[in-house]
C-alpha positions, 0 to 999 in steps of 0.5 A, a space after each residue: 342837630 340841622 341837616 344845616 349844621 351838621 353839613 357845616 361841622 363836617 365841612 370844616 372838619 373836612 378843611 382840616 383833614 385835606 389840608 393837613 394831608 396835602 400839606 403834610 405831602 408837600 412837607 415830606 416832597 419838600 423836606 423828606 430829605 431832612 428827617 432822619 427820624 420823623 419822616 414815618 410819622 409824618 407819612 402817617 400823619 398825612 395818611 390818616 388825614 387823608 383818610 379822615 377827609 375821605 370821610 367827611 367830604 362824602 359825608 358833606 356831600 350826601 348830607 346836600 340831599 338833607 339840606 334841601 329837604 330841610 330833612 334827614 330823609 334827604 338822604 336817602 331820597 335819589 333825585 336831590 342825591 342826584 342833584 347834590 353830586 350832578 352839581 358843581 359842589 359835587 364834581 368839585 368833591 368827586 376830584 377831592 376824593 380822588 385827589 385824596 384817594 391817591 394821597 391815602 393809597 401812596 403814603 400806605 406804602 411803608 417802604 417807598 411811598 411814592 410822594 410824586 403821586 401823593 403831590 399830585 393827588 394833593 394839588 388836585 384835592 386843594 385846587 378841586 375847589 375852584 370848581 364851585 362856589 363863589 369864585 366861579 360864578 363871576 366873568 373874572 372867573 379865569 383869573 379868580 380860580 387861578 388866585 384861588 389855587 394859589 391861596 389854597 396851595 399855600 395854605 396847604 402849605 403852611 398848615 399842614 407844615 405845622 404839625 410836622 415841625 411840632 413832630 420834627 422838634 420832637 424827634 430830630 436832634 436839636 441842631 438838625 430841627 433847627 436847620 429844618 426850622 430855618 429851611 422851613 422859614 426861609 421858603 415861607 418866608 417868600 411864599 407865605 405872604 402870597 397867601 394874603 396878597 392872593 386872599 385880598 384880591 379875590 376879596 376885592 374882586 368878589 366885594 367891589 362895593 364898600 357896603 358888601 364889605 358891613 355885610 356878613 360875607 364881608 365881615 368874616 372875610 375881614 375877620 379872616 384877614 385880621 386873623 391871618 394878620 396874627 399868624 403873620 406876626 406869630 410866624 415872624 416872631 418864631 423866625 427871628 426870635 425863638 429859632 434863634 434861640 434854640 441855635 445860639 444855646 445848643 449848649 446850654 441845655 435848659 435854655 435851649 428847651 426852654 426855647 423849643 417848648 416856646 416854639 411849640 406852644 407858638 406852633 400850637 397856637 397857629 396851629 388852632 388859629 388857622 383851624 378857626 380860620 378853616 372852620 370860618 370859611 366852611 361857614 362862609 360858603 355854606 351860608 353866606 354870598 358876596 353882594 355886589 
């Protein structure tokens, strides 16, 4: 495997595992409340992951040593380490490790892990990557980080939520998993579409002229934006139609399951749709720029 390749699937592994551990964070800050029974695995749910991300954000970093090598021996040569970590991609992941650290090192607590640190560390890891890449080399860059904060809070938000509810209607009486789910809904609701009006500006001020968008930059941002167009109507169909559902036949009980396993499989399938979308934009900075 290329120093090129394995840096992008440690990249994207990377996505997965610290979004998942700061929106695991944001769930308990924002719904601890609610879990009678759940709120130990998702603590650790968001513990592992940030560990997990600890790991490969590291790993990617040194391997920017390989890449401009064009060889593993890179990795061991001090000058393009010093290189690697003395850039922008590095300070950015210097905050990602700390950001995390404090994720891991407060969710370890198994008695009263301080979520008020944990949130801090998360806000830090999501909002590291304003730091580097595209949106910081243009003059709109004030108003393009702060955009990038917010898309990158919000999706944090929403996928590292999705595990959790899969966990919550496992384990938590119906009727308490469907005040949650409809908890849940009722704050995605406002915030969830922020991501794409967020994502769409960033987008139209990276890619100004039309033929960037025929360019493979462009391409995949729109195969971004269709894919996140599905999860929207995913997300609109559990809200109405399945959690319904689950409430109106509490009392009948194979109806009622029928239901909840309806919700999982929907949650599982954004669940991997946004993990095509991560693995997508890990591509997308690696190798591919906007034209202008």
């Amino acid at each position: 495997m290329s120093p090129d390749l394995l840096s992008v699937v440690t990249r994207a592994l990377g996505f997965v595992s610290l979004f998942q551990a700061a929106g695991a964070v944001f769930f308990l800050a924002l719904f601890g409340s609610w879990l009678a029974h759940s709120k130990h695995s998702i603590r650790q749910l968001g513990f592992y992951a940030a560990l997990a991300a600890l790991l490969l954000l590291g790993v990617h970093q040194w391997l920017d040593g390989a890449r401009m090598a064009n060889d593993y021996l890179g990795l061991t040569d001090s000058s393009l380490q010093r290189l690697a970590w003395g850039g922008s991609g590095g300070g950015a992941t210097f905050f990602q490790l700390v950001g995390l650290a404090m994720i891991a090192l407060a969710l370890a607590q198994p008695v009263r892990p301080s979520i008020g640190i944990a949130s801090i560390g998360a806000v830090i890891a999501a909002c590291a990557f304003a730091l580097t890449g595209h949106t910081s080399e243009l003059p709109q860059r004030p108003l393009l980080a702060a955009l990038l904060c917010v898309h990158l809070l919000l999706v944090s938000f929403w996928f590292g939520a999705l595990l959790p509810l899969i966990i919550c209607s496992r384990r938590e009486a119906r009727a308490d998993a469907v005040a949650l789910l409809r908890s849940f809904s009722s704050v995605a609701g406002w915030l969830v579409p922020c991501i794409g009006i967020a994502g769409l500006t960033m987008a139209i001020i990276l890619i100004p002229a039309a033929a960037g968008w025929r360019e493979m930059y462009g391409l995949l941002l729109l195969g971004k934006m269709a894919a996140f167009g599905v999860l929207l109507l995913l997300a609109i169909w559990n809200r109405w139609r399945v959690v319904p559902a689950m409430a109106n036949q509490e009392t009948q009980e194979v109806a009622a399951a029928g239901a909840t396993q309806t919700l999982r499989r929907t949650i599982t399938f954004e669940y991997l749709l946004l993990v095509a979308v991560l693995a997508t934009a890990a591509v997308l900075t690696t190798f591919y720029g906007p034209r202008p």
